[in-house]
C-alpha positions in Angstrom: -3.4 5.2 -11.4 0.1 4.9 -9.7 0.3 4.0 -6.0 3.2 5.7 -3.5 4.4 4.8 -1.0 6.6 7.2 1.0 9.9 7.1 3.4 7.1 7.1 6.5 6.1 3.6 6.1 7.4 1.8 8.9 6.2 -1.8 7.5 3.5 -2.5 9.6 1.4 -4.7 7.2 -1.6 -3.2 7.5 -1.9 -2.8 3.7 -0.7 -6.2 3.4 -3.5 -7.4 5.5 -6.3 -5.7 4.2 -5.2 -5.9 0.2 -2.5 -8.9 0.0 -3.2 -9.0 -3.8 -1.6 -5.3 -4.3 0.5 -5.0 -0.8 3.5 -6.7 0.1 6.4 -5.9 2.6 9.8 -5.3 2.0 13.1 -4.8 4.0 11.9 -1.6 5.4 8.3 -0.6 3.7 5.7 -1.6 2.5 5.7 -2.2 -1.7 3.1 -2.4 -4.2 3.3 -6.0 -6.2 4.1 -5.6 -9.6 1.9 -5.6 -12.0 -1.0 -5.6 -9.4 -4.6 -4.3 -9.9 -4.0 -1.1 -8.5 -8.0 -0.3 -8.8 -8.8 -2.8 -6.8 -11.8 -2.2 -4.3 -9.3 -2.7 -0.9 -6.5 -0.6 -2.0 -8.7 2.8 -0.7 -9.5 1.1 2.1 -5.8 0.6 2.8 -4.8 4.1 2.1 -7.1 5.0 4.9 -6.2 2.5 7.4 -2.5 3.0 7.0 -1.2 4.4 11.0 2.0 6.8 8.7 -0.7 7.6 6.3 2.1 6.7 3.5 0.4 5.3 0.9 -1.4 7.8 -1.8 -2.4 7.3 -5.2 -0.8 9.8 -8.2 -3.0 9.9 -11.3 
């Protein structure tokens, strides 16, 4: 499972907050940490809490 984040992402942190362990902020968006768990439990609980709705998840 591959997480995206698109060009909407206005870095908020919300991710960041709710699952530090995957989410971290760069200049200008949000990123997913490399090498993360990207099945972990909080990530859909991001997804759905992100304002741009910019985060998704490609199988």
């Amino acid at each position: 499972m591959k997480i995206v984040i698109d060009d909407n992402c206005i870095a908020c942190g919300v991710c960041v907050d709710i699952c530090p362990d995957v989410f971290e902020l760069g200049d200008d968006k949000a990123l997913v940490i490399e090498g993360a768990d990207t099945n972990a439990d909080c990530v859909q609980e991001a997804i759905d809490s992100c304002p741009t709705q910019s985060i998704s998840i490609e199988e």
